[in-house]
Phi, psi and omega in degrees: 000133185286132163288156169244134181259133195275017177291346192287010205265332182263007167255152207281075180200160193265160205309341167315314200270329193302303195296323180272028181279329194227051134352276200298357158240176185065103145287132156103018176247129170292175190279338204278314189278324181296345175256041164242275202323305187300312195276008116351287218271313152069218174273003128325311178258323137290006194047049189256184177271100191316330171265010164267354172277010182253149149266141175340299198222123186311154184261330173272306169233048133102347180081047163268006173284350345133291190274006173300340167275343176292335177294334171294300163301339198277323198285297184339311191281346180296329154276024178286342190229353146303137169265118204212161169236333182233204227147175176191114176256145166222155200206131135313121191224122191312149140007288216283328173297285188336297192313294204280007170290325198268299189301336180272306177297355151289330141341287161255035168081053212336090173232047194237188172238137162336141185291332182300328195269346194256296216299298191308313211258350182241010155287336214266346164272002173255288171328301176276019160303301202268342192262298193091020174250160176280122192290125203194121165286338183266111156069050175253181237276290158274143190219138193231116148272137187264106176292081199259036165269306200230019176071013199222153226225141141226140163239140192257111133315094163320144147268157169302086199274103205219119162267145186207162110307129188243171147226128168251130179292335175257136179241159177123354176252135199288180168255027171193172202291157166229164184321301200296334189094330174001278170274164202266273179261194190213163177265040189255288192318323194287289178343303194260011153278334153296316152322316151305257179339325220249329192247009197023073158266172184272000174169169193201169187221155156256145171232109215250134198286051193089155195243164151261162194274133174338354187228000184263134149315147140248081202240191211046253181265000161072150201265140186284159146204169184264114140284151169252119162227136212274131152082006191301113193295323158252134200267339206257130204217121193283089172301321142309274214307284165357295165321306173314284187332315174265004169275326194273014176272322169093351175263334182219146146209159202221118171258164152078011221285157158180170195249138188279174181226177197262041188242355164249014151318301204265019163276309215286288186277359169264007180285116180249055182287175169239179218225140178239138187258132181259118192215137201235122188242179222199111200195150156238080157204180209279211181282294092083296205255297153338269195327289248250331147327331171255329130352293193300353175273356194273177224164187115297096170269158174249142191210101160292155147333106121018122160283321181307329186255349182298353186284351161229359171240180183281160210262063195260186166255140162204146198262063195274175180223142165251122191265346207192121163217118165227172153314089190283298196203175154211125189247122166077016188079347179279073195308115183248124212234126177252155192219160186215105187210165164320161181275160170082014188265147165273119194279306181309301174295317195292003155252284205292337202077330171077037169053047180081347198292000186271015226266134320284164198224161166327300179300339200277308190325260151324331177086021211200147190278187200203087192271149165235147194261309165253187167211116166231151131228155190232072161145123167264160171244089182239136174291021203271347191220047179212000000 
């Protein structure tokens, strides 16, 4: 059985800090009452007077366990305009506690707990005295840090995770935002304005299950992606009513909306579904000569990096399958062609060829050049809403 050697009863420090020197012992004692009990035991065994062993001022932390309930009041009133259901508190401690905090519990056979694990957990029981919210390590709402160096509060907000489906209806628009101003809007803006107003968060992301080209429709059962929106002062949000609103742009419309967590961000972007294409091309060959060329693509393709795209991604080979390509129709001279391929296949190349980097394409195919006029897509085949 570990002993407490009770000399520690003569160091200047309050019963808080005294008591987490022998943390590991004594079950079913707060550190306060366990730094009471040793200097008890003592003044019992040297017969001294039990308030002359206490000091004016802890020699370790200044006696701020003393100030926990003002600490209790600064965070509470710091939440006040936050929607929040859990919490978390964590704190900061100069250099200078730690070392010596870290030299008494060596000393005295480390059987003690960090001064930072007490402060958090009995602030974290005074807030939720006054808040009436839960104190909670997993994944809570909020994280209030204390600087107790400098007096000062951060607070970390979670963000707001809202998963959905889009179809985008309009073509000429990116799907998040760009840097440059280029496009006036996106479908990241269109989504996350209303989202924005309703939660006055400070800034937002889209995360999308893969993109369409700026010129591409997105239709049928709509592409998955997450918002995110950074910092929201309110969390509870009517996602119908939301819906209407960004349905009603006639540019995006949004299905499924519900709220996420942030272990399906990387379900969303680590997702490789495949994917089906509506595509209206422009050929002078017969019906005939289509059909039995896009049979033959399906397959294994080689795909170099795109000349539209090689000035930002790197400059490769990549190896894709086509599971499905036929002849739909013809409207207008125009020929429509549906395609069934790997995620990540270029579509656009896999007709025209891209001046060969495409092998083999429609054009190679056929002996003939091959414009494409449009681009949709109309199904990812993903499992996230089955």
């Amino acid at each position: 059985m570990k002993k407490i050697d009770l000399n520690v009863a003569k160091l200047e420090l309050c019963d808080h800090c005294l008591g987490r020197i022998y943390a590991l012992l004594g079950h079913g004692l707060s550190n306060k009452e366990r730094g009471r009990a040793i200097r008890v035991l003592y003044s019992m065994e040297f017969e001294k007077e039990i308030e002359k062993l206490y000091p004016e001022r802890c020699e370790l932390c200044g006696n701020i366990f003393d100030r926990l309930d003002s600490y209790a009041k600064y965070v509470a009133q710091a939440l006040e305009d936050i929607e929040y259901d859990t919490f978390m508190i964590g704190s900061r401690f100069s250099q200078e506690v730690i070392d010596k905090e870290k030299e008494f519990q060596e000393k005295y056979g480390n059987l003690g707990e960090p001064i930072n694990r007490e402060f958090n957990r009995e602030l974290g029981k005074m807030v939720m005295g006054i808040t009436n919210k839960e104190a909670s390590i997993k994944d809570p709402d909020v994280t209030i840090i204390v600087d107790t160096e400098y007096d000062d509060l951060e607070i970390e907000i979670k963000p707001l995770l809202i998963y959905g489906r889009y179809k985008k209806l309009v073509r000429g628009i990116p799907q998040t935002k760009w840097p440059s101003g280029k496009y006036k809007e996106s479908v990241e803006e269109i989504i996350a304005q209303p989202f924005m107003e309703v939660t006055q968060g400070e800034g937002h992301a889209l995360h999308g299950m893969g993109r369409e080209d700026i010129d591409a429709l997105m239709l049928g059962n709509g592409r998955p992606f997450i918002l995110e929106i950074k910092r929201p002062k309110k969390r509870r949000v009517d996602l119908d009513n939301i819906a209407k609103i960004i349905n009603s742009s006639g540019k995006v419309e949004v299905l499924n909306l519900k709220l996420a967590k942030r272990e399906d961000v990387e379900k969303i972007k680590s997702a490789k579904p495949k994917k089906r294409y509506r595509v209206g091309i422009e050929v002078q060959a017969s019906q005939n000569e289509i059909k039995e060329a896009l049979e033959s693509l399906i397959g294994k393709i080689s795909q170099r990096t795109p000349q539209r795209v090689k000035h930002r991604r790197a400059d490769k080979i990549r190896m894709k399958e086509v599971y499905d390509a036929k002849l739909i129709s013809k409207e207008d001279n125009v020929w429509i062609v549906e395609i069934l391929a790997e995620s990540g296949t270029y579509i656009k190349e896999l007709m025209h060829g891209d001046g060969g980097r495409t092998k083999p394409s429609l054009a190679e195919k056929l002996g003939k050049d091959v414009k494409v006029l449009w681009l949709d897509v109309i199904e990812i085949l993903d499992e996230l809403d089955r």
